[in-house]
PyMOL Python script that loads the backbone (N, CA, C, O; Angstrom):
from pymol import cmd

cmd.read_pdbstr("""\
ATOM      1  N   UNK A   1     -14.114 167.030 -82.996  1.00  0.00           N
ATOM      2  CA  UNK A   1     -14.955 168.184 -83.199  1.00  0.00           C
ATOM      3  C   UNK A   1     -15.314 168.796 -81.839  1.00  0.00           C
ATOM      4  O   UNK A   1     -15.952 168.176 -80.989  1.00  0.00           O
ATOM      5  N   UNK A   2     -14.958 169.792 -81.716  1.00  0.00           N
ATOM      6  CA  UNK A   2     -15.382 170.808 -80.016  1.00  0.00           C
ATOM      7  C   UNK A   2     -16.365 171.278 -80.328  1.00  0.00           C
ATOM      8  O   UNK A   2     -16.225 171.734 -81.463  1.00  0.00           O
ATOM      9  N   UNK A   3     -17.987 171.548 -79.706  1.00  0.00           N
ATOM     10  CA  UNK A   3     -18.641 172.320 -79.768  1.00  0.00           C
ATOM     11  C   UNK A   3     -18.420 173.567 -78.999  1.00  0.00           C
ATOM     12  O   UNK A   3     -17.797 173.765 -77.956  1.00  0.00           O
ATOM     13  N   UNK A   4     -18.984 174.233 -79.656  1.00  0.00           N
ATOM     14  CA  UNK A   4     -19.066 176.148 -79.091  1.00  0.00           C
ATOM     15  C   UNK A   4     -20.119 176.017 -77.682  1.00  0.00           C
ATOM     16  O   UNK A   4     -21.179 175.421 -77.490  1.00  0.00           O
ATOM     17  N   UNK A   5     -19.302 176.832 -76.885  1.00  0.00           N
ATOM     18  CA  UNK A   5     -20.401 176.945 -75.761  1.00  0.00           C
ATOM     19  C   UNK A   5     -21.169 178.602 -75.782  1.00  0.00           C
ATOM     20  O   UNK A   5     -20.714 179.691 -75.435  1.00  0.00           O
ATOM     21  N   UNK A   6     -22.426 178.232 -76.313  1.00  0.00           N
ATOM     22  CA  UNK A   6     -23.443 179.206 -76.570  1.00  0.00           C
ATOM     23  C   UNK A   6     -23.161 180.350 -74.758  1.00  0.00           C
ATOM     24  O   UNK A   6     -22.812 179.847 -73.690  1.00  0.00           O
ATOM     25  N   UNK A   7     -23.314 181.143 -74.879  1.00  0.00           N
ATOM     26  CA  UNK A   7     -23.507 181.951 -73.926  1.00  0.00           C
ATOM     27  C   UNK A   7     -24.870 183.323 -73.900  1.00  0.00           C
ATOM     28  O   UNK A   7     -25.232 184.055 -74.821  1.00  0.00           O
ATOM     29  N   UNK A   8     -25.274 183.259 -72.708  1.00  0.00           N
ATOM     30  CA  UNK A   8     -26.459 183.985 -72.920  1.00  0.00           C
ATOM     31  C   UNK A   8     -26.194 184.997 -72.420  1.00  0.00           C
ATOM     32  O   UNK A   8     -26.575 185.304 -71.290  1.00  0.00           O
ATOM     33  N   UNK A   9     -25.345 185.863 -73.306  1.00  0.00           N
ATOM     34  CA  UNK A   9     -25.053 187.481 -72.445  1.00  0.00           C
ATOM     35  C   UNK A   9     -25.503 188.325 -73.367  1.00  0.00           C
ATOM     36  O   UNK A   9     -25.074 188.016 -74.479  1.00  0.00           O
ATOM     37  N   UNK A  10     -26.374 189.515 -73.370  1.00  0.00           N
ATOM     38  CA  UNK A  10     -26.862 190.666 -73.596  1.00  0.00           C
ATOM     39  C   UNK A  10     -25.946 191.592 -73.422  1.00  0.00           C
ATOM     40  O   UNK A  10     -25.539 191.796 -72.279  1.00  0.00           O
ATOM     41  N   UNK A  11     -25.410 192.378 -74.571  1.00  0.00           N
ATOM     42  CA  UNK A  11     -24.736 193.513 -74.099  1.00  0.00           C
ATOM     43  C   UNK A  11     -25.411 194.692 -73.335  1.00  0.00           C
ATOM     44  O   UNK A  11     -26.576 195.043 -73.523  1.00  0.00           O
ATOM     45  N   UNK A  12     -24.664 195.184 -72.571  1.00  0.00           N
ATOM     46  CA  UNK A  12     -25.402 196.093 -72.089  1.00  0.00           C
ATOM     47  C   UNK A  12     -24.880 197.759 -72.220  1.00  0.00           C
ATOM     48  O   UNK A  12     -23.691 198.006 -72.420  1.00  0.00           O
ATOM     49  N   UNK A  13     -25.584 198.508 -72.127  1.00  0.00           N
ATOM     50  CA  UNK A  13     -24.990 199.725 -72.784  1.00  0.00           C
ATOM     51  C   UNK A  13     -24.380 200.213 -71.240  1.00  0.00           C
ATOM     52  O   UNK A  13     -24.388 199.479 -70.252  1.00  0.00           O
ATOM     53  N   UNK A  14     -23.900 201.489 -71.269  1.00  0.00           N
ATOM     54  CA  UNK A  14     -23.233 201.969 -70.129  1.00  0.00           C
ATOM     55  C   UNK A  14     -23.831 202.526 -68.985  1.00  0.00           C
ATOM     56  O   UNK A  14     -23.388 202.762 -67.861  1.00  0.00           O
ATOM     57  N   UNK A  15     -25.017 202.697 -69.549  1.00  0.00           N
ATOM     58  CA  UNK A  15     -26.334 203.156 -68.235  1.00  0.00           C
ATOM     59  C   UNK A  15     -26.242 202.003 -67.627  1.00  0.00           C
ATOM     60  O   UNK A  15     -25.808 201.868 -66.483  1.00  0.00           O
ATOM     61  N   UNK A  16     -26.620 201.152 -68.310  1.00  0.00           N
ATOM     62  CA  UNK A  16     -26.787 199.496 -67.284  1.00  0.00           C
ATOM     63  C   UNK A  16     -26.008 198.767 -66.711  1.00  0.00           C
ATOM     64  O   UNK A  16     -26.344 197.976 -65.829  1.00  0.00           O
ATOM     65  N   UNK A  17     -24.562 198.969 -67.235  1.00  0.00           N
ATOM     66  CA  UNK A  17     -23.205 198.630 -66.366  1.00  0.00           C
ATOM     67  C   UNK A  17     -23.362 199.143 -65.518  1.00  0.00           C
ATOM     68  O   UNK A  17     -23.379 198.406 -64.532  1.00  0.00           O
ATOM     69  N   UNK A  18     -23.595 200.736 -65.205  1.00  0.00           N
ATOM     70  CA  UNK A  18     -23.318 201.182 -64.345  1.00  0.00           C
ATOM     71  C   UNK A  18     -24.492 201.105 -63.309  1.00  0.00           C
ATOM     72  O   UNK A  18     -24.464 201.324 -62.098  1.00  0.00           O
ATOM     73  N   UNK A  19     -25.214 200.846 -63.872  1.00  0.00           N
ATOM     74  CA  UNK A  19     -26.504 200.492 -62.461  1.00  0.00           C
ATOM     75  C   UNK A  19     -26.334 198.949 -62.201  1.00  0.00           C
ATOM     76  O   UNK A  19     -26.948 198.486 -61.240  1.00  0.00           O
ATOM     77  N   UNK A  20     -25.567 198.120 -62.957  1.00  0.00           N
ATOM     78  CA  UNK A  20     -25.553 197.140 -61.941  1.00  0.00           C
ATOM     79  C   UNK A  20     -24.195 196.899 -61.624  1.00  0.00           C
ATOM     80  O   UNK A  20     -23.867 195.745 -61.348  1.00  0.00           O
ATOM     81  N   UNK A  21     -23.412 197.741 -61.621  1.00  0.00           N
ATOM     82  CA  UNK A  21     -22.102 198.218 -60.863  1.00  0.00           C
ATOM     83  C   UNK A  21     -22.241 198.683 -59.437  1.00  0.00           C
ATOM     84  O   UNK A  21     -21.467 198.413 -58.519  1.00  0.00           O
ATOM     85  N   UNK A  22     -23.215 199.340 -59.379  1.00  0.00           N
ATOM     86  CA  UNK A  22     -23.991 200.671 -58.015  1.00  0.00           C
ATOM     87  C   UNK A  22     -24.538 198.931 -57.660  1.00  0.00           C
ATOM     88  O   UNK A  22     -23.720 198.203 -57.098  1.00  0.00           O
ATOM     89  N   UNK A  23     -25.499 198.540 -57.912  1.00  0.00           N
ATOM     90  CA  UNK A  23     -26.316 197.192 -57.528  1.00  0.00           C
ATOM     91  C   UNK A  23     -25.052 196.560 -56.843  1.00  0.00           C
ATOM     92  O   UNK A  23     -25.052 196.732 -55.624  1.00  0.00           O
ATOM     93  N   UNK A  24     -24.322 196.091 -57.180  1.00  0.00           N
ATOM     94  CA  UNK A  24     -23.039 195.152 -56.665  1.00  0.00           C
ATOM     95  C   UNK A  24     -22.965 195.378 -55.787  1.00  0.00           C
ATOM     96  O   UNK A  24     -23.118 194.705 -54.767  1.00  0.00           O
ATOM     97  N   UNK A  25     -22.583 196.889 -56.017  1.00  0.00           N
ATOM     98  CA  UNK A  25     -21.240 197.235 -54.335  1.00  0.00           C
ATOM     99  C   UNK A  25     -22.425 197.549 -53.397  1.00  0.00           C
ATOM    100  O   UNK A  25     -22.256 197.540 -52.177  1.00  0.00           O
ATOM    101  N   UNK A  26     -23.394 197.775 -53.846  1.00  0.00           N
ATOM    102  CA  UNK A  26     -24.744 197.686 -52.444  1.00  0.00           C
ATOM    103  C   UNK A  26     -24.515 196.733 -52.020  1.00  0.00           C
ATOM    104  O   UNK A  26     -23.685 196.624 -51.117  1.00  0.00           O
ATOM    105  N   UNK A  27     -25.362 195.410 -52.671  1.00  0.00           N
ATOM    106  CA  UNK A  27     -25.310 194.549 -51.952  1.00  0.00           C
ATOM    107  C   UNK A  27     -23.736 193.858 -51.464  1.00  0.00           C
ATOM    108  O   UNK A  27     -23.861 192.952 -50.641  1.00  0.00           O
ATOM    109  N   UNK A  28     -22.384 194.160 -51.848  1.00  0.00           N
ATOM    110  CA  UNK A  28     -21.080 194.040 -50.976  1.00  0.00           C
ATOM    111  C   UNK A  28     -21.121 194.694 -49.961  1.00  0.00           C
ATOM    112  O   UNK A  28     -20.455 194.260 -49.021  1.00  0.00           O
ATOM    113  N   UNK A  29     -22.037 196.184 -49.727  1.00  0.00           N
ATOM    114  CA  UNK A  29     -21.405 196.786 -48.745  1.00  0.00           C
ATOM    115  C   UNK A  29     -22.699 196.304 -47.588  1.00  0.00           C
ATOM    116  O   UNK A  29     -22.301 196.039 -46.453  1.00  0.00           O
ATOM    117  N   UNK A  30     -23.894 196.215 -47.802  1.00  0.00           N
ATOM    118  CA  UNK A  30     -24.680 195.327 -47.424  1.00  0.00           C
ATOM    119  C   UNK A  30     -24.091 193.704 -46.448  1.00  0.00           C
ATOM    120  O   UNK A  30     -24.163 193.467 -45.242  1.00  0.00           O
ATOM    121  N   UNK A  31     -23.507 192.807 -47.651  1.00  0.00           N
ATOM    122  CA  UNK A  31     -22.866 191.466 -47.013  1.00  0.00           C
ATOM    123  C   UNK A  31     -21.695 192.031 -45.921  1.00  0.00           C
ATOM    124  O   UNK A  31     -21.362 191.310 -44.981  1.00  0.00           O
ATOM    125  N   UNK A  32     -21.011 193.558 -46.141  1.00  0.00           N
ATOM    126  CA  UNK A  32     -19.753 193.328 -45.419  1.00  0.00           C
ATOM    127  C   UNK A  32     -20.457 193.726 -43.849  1.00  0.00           C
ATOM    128  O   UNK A  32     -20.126 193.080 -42.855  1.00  0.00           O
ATOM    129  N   UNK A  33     -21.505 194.916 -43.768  1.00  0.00           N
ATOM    130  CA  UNK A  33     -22.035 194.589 -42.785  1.00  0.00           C
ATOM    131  C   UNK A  33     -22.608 193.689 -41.801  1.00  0.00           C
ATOM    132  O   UNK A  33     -22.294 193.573 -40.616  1.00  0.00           O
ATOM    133  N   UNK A  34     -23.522 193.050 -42.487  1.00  0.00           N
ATOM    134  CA  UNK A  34     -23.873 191.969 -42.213  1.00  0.00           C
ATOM    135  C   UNK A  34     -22.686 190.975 -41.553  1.00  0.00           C
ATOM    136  O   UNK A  34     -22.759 190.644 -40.370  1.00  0.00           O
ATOM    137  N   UNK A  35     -22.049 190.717 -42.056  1.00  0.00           N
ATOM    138  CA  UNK A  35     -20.903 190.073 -42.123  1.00  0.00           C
ATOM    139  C   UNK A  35     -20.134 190.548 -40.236  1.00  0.00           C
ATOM    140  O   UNK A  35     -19.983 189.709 -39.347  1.00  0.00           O
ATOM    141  N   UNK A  36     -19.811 191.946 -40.114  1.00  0.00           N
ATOM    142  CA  UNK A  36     -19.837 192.669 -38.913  1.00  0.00           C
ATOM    143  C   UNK A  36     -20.301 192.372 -38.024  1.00  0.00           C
ATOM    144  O   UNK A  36     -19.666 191.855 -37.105  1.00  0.00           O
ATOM    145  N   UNK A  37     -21.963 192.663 -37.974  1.00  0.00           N
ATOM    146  CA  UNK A  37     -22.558 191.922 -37.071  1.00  0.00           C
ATOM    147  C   UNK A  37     -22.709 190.755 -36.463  1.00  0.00           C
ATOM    148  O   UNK A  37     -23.065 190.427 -35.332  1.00  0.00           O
ATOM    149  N   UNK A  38     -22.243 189.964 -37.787  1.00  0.00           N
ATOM    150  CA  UNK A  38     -22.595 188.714 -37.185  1.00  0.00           C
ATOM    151  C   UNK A  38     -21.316 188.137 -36.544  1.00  0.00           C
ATOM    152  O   UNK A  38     -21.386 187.318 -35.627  1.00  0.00           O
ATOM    153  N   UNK A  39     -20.107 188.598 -37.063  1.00  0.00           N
ATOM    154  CA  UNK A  39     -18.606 188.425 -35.884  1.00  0.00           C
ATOM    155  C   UNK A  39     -19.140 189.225 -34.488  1.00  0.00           C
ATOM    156  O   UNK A  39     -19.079 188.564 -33.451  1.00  0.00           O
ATOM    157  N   UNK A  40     -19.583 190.411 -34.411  1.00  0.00           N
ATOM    158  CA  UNK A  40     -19.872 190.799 -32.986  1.00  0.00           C
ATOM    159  C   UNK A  40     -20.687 189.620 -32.396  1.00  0.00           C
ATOM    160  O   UNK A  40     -20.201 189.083 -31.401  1.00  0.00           O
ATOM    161  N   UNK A  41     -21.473 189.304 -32.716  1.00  0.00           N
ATOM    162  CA  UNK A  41     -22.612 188.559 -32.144  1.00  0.00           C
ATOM    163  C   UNK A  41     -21.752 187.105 -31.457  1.00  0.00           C
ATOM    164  O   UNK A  41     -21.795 186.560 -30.354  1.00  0.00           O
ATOM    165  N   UNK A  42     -20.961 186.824 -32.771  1.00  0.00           N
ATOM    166  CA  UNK A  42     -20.339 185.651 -32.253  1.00  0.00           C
ATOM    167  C   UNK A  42     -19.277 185.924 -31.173  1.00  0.00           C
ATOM    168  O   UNK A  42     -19.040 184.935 -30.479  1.00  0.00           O
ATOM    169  N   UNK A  43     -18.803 186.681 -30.965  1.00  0.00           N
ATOM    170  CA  UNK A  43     -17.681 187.673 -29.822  1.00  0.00           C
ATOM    171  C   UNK A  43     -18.180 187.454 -28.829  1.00  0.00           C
ATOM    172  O   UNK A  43     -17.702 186.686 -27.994  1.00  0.00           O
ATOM    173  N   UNK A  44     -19.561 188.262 -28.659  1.00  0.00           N
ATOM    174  CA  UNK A  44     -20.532 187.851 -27.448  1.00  0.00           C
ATOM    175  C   UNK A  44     -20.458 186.675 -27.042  1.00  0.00           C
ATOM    176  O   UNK A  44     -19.814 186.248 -26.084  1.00  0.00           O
ATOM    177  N   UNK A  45     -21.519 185.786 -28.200  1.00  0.00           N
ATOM    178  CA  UNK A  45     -21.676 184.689 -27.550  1.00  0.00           C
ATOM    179  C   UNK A  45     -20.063 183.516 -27.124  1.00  0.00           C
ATOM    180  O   UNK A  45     -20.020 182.564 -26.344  1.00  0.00           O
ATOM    181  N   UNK A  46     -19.029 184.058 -27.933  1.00  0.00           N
ATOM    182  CA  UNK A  46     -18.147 183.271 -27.134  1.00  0.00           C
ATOM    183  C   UNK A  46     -17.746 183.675 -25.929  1.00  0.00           C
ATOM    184  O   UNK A  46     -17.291 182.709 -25.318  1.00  0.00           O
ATOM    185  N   UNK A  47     -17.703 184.726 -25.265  1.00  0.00           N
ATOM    186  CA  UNK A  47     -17.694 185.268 -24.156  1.00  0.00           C
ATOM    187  C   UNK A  47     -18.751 185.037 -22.992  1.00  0.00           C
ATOM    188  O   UNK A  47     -18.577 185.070 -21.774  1.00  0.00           O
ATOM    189  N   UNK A  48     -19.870 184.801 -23.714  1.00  0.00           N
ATOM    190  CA  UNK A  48     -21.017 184.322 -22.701  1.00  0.00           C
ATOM    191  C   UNK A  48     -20.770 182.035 -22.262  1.00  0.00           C
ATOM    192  O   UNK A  48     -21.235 181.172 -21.517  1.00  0.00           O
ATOM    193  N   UNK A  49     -19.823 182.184 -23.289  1.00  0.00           N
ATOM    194  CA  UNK A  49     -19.690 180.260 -23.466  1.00  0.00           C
ATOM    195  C   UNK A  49     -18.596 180.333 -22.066  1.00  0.00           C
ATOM    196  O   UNK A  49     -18.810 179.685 -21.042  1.00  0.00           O
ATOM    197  N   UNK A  50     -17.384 181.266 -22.260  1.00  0.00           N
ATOM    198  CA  UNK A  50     -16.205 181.244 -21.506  1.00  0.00           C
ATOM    199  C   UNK A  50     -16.960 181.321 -20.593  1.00  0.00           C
ATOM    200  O   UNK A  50     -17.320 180.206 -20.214  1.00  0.00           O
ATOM    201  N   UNK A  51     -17.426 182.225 -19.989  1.00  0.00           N
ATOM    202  CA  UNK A  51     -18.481 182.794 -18.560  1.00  0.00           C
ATOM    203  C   UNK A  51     -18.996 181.473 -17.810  1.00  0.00           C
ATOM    204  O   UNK A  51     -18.790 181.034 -16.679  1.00  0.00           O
ATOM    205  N   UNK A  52     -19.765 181.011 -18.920  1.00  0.00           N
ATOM    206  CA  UNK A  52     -20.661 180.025 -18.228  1.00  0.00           C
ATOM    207  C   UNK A  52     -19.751 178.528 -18.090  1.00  0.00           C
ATOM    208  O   UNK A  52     -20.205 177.727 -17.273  1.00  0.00           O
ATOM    209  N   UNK A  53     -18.973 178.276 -18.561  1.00  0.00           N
ATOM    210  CA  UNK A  53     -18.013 177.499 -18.784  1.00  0.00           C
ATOM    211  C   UNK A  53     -17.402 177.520 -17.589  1.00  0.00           C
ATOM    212  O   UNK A  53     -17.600 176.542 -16.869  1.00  0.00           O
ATOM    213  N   UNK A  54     -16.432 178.727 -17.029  1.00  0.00           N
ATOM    214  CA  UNK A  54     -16.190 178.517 -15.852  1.00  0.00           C
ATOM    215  C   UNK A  54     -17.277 178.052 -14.533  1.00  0.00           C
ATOM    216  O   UNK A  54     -17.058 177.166 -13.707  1.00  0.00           O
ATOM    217  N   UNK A  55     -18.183 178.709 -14.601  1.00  0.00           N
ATOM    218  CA  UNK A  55     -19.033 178.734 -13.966  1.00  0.00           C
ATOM    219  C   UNK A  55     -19.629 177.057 -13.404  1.00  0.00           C
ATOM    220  O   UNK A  55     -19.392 176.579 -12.295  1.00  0.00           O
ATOM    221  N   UNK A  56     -20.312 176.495 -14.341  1.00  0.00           N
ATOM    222  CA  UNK A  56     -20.326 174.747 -14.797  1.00  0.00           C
ATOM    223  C   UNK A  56     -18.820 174.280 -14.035  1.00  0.00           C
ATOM    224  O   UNK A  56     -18.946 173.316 -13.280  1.00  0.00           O
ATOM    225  N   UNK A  57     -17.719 174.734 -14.126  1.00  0.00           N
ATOM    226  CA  UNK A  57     -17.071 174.189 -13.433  1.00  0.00           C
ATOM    227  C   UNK A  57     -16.448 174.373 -11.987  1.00  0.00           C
ATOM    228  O   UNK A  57     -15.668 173.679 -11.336  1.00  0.00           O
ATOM    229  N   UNK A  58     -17.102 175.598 -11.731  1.00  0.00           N
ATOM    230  CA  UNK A  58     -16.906 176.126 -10.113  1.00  0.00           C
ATOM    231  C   UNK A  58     -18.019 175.219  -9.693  1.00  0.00           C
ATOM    232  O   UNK A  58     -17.832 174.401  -8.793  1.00  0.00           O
ATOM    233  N   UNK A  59     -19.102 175.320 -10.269  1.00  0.00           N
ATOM    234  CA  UNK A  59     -20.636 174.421  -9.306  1.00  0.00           C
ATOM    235  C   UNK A  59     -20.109 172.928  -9.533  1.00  0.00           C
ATOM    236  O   UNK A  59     -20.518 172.117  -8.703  1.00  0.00           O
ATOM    237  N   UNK A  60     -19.197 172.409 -10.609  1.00  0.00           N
ATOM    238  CA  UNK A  60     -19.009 170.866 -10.345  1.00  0.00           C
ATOM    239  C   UNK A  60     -18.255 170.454  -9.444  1.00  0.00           C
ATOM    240  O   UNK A  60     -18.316 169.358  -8.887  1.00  0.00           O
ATOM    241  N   UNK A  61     -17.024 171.856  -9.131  1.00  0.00           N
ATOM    242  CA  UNK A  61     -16.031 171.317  -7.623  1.00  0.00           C
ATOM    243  C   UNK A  61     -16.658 171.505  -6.480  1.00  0.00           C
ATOM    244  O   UNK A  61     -16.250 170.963  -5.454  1.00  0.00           O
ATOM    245  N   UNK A  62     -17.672 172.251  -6.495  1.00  0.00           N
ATOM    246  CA  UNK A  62     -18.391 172.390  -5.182  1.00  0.00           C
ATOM    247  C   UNK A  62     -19.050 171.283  -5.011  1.00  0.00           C
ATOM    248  O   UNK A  62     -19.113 170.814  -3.875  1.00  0.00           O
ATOM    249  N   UNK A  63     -19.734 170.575  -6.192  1.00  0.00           N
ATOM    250  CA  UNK A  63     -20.472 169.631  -6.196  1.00  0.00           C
ATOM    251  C   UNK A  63     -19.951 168.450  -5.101  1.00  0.00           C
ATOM    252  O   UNK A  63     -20.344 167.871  -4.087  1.00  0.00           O
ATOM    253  N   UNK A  64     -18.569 168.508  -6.192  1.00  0.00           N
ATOM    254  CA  UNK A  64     -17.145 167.370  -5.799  1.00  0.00           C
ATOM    255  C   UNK A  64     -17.352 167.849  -4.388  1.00  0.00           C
ATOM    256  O   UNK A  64     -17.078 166.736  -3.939  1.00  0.00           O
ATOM    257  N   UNK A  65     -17.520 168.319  -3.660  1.00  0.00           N
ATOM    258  CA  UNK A  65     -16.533 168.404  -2.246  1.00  0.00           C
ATOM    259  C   UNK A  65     -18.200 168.457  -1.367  1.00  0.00           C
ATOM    260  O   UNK A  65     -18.214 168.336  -0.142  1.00  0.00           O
ATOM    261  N   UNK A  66     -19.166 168.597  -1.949  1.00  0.00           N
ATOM    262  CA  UNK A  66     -20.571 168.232  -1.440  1.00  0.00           C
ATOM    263  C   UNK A  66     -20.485 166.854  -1.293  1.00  0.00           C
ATOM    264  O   UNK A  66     -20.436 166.440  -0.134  1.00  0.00           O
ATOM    265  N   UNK A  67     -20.440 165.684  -2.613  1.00  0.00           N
ATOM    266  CA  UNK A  67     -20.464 164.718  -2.204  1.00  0.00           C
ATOM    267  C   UNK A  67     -19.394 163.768  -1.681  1.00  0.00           C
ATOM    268  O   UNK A  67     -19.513 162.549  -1.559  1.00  0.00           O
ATOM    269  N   UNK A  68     -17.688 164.965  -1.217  1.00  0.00           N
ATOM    270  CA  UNK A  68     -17.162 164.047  -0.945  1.00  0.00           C
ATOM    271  C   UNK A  68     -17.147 164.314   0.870  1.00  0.00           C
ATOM    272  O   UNK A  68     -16.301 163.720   1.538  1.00  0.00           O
ATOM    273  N   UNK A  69     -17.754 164.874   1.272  1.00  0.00           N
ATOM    274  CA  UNK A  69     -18.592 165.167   2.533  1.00  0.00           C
ATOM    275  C   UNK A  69     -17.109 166.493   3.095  1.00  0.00           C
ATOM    276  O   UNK A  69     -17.016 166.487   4.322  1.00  0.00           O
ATOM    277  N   UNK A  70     -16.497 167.090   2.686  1.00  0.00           N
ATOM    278  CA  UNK A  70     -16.249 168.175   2.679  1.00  0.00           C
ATOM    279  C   UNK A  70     -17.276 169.362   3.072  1.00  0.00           C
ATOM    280  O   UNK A  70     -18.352 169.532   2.499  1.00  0.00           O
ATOM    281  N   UNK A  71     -16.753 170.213   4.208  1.00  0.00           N
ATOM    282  CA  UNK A  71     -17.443 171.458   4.606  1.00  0.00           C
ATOM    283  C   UNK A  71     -17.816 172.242   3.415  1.00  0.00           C
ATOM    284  O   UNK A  71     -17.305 172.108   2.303  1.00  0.00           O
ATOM    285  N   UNK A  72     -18.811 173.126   3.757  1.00  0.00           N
ATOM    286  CA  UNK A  72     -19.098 174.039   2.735  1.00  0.00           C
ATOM    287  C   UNK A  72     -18.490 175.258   3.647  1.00  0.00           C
ATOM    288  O   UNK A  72     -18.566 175.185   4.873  1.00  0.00           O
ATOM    289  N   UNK A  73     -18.051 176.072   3.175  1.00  0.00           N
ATOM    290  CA  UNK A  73     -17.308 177.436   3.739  1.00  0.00           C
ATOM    291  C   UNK A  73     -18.279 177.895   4.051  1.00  0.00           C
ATOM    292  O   UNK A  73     -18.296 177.812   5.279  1.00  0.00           O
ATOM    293  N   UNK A  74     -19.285 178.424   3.665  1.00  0.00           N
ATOM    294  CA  UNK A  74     -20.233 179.669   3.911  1.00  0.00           C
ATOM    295  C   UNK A  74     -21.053 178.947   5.388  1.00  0.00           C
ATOM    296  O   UNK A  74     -21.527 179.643   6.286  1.00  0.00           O
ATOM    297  N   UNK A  75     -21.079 177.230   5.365  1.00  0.00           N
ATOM    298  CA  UNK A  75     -21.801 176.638   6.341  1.00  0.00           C
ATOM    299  C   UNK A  75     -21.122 177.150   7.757  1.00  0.00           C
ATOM    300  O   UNK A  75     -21.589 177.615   8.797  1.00  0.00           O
ATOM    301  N   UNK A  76     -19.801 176.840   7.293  1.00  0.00           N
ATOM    302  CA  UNK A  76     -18.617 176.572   9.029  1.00  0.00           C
ATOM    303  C   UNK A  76     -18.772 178.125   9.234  1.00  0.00           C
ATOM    304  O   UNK A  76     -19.141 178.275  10.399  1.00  0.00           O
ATOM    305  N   UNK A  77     -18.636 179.494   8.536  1.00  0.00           N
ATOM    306  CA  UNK A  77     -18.326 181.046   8.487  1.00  0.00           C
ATOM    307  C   UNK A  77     -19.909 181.505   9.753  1.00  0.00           C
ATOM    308  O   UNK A  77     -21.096 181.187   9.679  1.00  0.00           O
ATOM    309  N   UNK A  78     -19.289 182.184  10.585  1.00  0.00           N
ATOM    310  CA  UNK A  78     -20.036 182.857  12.068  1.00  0.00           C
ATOM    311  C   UNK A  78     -20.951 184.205  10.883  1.00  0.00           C
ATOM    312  O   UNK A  78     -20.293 184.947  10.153  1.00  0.00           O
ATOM    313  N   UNK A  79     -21.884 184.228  10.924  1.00  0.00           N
ATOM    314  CA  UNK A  79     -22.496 185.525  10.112  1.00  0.00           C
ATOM    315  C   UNK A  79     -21.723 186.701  11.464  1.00  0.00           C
ATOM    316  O   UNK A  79     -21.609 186.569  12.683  1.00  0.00           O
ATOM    317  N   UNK A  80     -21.424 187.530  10.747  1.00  0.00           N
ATOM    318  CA  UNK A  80     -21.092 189.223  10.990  1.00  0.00           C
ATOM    319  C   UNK A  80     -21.365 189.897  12.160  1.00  0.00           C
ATOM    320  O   UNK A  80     -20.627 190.649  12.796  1.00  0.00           O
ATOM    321  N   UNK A  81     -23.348 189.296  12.552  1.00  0.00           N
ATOM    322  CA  UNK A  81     -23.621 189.964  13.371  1.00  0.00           C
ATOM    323  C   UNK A  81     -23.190 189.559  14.691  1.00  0.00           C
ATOM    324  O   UNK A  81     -23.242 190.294  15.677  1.00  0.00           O
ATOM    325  N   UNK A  82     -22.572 187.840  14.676  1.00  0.00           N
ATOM    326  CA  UNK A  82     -22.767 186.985  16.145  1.00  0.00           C
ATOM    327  C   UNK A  82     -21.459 187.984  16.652  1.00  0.00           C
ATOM    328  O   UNK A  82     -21.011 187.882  17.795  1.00  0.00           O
TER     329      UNK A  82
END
""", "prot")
cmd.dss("prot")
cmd.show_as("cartoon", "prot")
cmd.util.cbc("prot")
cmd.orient("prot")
């Protein structure tokens, strides 16, 4: 014996399809924005990761050559004016 699966749908007349047809694609065109922004945002911030990423690793070879008693360039360099 299969039971029937009751369903709770209200017909709706064509005024109300169509206002929650209009309702839908709002909120789709709503999510697709949203959606936009939030890939830009992430664009940024992976671009700000690359940035700093190199960066973290220019200050760790300098680091490297600080503690491996290596000159610092800017130390040994005559300033401009001498």
């Amino acid at each position: 014996m299969q039971k029937k699966l009751r369903l709770f749908y209200k017909p709706m007349s064509d005024n109300q399809l169509e206002l929650q047809i209009e309702k839908m694609q709002t909120q789709i065109a709503f999510q697709e924005e949203t959606i936009e922004q939030l890939n830009q945002a992430l664009i940024g911030q992976q671009k700000d990761i690359t940035r700093l990423t190199m960066l973290v690793e220019n200050l760790n070879a300098k680091l490297e050559d600080v503690q491996q008693g290596k000159p610092n360039e800017m130390i040994d360099e005559r300033p401009p004016h001498y």
